[in-house]
C-alpha positions as CSV (number, residue, x, y, z in Angstrom):
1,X,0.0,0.0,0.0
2,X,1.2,3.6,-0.7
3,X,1.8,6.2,1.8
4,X,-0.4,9.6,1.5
5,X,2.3,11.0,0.0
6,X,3.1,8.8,-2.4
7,X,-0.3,9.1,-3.4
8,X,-0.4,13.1,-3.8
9,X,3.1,12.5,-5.6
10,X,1.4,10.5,-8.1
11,X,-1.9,12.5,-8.4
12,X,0.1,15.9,-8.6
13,X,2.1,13.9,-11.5
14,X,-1.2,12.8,-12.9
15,X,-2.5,16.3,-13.2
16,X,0.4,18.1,-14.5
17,X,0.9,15.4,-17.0
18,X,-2.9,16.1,-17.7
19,X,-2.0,19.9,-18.0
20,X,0.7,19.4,-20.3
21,X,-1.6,17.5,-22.3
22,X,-4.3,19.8,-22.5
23,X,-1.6,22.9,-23.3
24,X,-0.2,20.4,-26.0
25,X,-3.8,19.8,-27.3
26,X,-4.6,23.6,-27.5
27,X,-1.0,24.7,-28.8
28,X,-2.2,22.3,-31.8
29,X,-5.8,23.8,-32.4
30,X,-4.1,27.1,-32.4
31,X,-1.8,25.8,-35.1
32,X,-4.3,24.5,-37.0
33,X,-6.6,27.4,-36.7
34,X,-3.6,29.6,-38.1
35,X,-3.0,26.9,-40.9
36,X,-7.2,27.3,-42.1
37,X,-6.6,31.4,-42.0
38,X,-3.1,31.4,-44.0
39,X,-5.0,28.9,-46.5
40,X,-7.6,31.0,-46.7
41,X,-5.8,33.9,-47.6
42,X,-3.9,32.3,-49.7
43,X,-6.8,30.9,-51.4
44,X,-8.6,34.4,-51.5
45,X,-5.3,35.8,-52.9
46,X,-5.1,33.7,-56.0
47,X,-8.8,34.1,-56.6
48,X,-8.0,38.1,-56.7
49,X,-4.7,37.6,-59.3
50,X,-6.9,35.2,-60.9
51,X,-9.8,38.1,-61.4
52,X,-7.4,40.7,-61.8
53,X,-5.6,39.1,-64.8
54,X,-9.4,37.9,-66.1
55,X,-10.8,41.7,-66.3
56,X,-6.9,42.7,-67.2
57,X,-7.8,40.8,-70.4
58,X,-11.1,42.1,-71.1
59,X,-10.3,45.6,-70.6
60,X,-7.0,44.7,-73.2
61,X,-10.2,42.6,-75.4
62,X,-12.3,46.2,-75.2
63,X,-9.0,48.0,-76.3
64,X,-8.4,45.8,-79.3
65,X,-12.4,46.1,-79.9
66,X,-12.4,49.3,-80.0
67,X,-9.4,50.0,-82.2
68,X,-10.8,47.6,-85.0
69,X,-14.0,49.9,-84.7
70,X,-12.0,52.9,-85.4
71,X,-10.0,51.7,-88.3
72,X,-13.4,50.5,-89.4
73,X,-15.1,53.8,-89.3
74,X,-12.2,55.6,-90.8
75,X,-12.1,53.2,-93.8
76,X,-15.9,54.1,-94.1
């Protein structure tokens, strides 16, 4: 049989142990968490180039448009 202190030895190691867990457990929900917000970003990011380039070429498709209908209405 274990002595009372022996016992609060092993129940104060029992519950820093749990601590350390629980520290461990939120440390990696917080790493997580900050993964989902740089992917996000990211993610928005690339969608912006990717509709920045997109009206980039339709404002260069208007330009070319509207040159052809120039040279059109000067050949006219």
């Amino acid at each position: 049989m274990k002595t009372e202190l022996e016992q609060q030895i092993i129940c104060s190691n029992v519950f820093r142990n749990f601590n350390w867990l629980e520290q461990l457990r939120l440390y990696r929900k917080k790493i997580e968490e900050r993964k989902k917000v740089k992917n996000i970003i990211s993610s928005r990011n690339s969608t912006a180039k990717e509709l920045s380039t997109a009206m980039l070429k339709e404002i260069r498709k208007d330009e070319e448009n509207a040159k052809w209908n120039l040279l059109q209405e000067a050949m006219e």
